[in-house]
C-alpha positions in Angstrom: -26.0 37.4 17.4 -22.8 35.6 18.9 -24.4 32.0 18.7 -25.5 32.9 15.0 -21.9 34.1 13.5 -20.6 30.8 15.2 -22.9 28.6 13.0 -22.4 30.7 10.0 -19.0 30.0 10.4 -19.3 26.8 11.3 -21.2 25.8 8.4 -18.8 27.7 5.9 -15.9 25.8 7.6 -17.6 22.3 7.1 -18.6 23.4 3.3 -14.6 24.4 2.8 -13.6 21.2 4.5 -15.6 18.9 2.5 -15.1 20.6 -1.0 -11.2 21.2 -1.1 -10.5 17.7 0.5 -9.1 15.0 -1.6 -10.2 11.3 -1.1 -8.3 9.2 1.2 -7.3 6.7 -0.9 -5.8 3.9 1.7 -8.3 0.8 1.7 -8.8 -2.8 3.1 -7.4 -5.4 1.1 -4.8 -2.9 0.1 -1.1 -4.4 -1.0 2.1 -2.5 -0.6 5.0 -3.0 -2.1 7.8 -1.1 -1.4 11.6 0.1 -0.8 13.2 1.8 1.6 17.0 3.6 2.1 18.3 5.9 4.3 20.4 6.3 7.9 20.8 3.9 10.6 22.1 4.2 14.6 23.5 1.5 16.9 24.4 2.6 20.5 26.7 -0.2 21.8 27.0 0.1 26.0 29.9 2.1 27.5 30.7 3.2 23.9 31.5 7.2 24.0 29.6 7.6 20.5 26.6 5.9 18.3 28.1 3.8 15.5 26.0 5.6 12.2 25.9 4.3 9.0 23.5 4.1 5.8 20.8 1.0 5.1 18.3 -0.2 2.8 15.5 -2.4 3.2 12.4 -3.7 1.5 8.7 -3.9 3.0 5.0 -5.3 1.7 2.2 -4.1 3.6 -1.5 -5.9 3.5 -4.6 -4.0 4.6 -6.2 -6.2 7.3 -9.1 -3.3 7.1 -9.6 0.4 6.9 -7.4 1.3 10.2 -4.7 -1.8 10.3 -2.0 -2.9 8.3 -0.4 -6.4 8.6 3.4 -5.0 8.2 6.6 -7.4 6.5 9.6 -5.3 6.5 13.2 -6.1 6.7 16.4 -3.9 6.1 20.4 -4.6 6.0 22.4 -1.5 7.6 26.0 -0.7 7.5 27.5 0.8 10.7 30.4 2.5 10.3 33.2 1.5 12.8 34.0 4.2 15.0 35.4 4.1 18.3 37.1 0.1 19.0 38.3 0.5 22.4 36.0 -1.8 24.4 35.4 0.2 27.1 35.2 -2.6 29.8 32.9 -4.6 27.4 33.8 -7.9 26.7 35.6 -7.4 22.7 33.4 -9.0 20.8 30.5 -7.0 20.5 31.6 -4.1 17.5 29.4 -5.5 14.8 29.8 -3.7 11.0 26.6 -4.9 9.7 22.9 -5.5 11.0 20.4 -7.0 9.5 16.7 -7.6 10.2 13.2 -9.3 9.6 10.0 -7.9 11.2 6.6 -8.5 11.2 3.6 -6.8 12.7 0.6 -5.2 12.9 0.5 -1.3 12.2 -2.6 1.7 12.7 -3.1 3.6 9.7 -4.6 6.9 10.1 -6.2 7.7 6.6 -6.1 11.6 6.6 -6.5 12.9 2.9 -3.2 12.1 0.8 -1.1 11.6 4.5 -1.1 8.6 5.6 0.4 8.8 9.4 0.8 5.4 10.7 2.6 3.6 14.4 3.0 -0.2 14.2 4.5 -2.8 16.5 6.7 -5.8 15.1 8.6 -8.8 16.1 11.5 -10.6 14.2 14.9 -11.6 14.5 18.2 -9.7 14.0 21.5 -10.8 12.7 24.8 -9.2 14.2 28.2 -9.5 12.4 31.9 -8.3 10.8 33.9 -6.1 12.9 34.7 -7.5 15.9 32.1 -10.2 16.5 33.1 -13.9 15.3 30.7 -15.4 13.0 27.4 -13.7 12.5 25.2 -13.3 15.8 21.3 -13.7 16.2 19.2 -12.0 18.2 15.2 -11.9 18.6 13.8 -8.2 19.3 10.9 -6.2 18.3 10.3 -2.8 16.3 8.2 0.2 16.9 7.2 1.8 13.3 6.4 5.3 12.6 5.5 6.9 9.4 3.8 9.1 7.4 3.1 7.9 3.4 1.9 10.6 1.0 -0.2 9.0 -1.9 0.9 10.5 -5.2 -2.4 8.3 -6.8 -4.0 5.6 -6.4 -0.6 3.0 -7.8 2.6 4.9 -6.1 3.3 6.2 -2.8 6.2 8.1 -1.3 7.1 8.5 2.9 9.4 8.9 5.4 9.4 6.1 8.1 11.0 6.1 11.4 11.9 2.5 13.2 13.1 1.9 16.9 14.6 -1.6 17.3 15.1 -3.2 20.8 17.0 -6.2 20.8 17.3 -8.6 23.6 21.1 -8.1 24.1 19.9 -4.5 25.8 23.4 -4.7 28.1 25.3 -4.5 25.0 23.0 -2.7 21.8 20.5 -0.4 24.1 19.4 1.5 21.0 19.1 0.7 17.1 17.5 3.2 15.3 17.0 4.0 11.6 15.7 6.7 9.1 14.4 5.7 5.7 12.8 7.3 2.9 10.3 5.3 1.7 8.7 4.5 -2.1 6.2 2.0 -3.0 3.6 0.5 -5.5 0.1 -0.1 -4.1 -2.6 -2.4 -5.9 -5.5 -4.3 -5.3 -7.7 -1.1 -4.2 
């Protein structure tokens, strides 16, 4: 009796599953085209708070196939000045302004309209205003985290989370940033 109300259910739970899901629409050979705006984070060493401020950026996206993503993204942030004492550190490490260029490789998860995805990317980064002389360049990499809902097959709205790791780590430990994401998607 047990073993028959557990495939009863189970079939009932498959039927459900399969008639109330909606297509997953994300594809190989896919383009992306997108923007991106929201909050950004820099921790500068022996600093007693995070410098925050707002950014933007721009991304493309290609679908290598079904379950990876070749990933071009790059973003200019604002961070706001906060704290200037140096804090031991040698004075010219304050920037106002970051700006980036990634690209990578990402894992889409296709689930229904979501679209959850983690990617890894490599680029340069470019330091300046505030207290740094000139404008500084440094070579890092990106973790990318997302999740995309596809309003249809043409637009796509998200929310995309990026962890940046310079190669100055003694003096920028930590830039972080929080977008909202929009983009137009063709070639499907």
């Amino acid at each position: 009796m047990e073993a028959t109300r557990k495939a009863v259910a189970s079939f009932f739970a498959f039927v459900a599953a399969t008639a109330f899901a909606t297509r997953a629409d994300a594809v190989e050979h896919e383009h992306h085209f997108g923007i991106d705006a929201g909050g950004s984070m820099l921790v500068v060493n022996n600093k007693s708070s995070p410098d925050v401020g707002g950014g933007f950026g721009l991304h493309y996206t290609y679908g290598l196939s079904d379950a990876f993503n070749l990933m071009a993204e790059s973003a200019f942030s604002v961070i706001a000045l906060g704290d200037q004492s140096n804090g031991g550190m040698a004075p010219n490490t304050f920037p106002t302004w970051i700006g980036n260029a990634d690209v990578g490789v990402a894992y889409v998860l296709d689930v229904l309209q979501f679209v959850p995805y983690g990617g890894l990317l490599a680029g340069g980064y470019a330091l300046g205003g505030g207290t740094i002389p000139g404008t500084r360049v440094l070579p890092g990499f990106e973790i990318a985290l997302g999740l995309d809902w596809r309003l249809g097959r043409s637009f796509s709205i998200g929310g995309a989370f990026r962890q940046h790791m310079m190669t100055d780590v003694g003096n920028y430990p930590s830039f972080t940033q929080f977008f909202a994401r929009f983009e137009y998607t063709w070639g499907w």
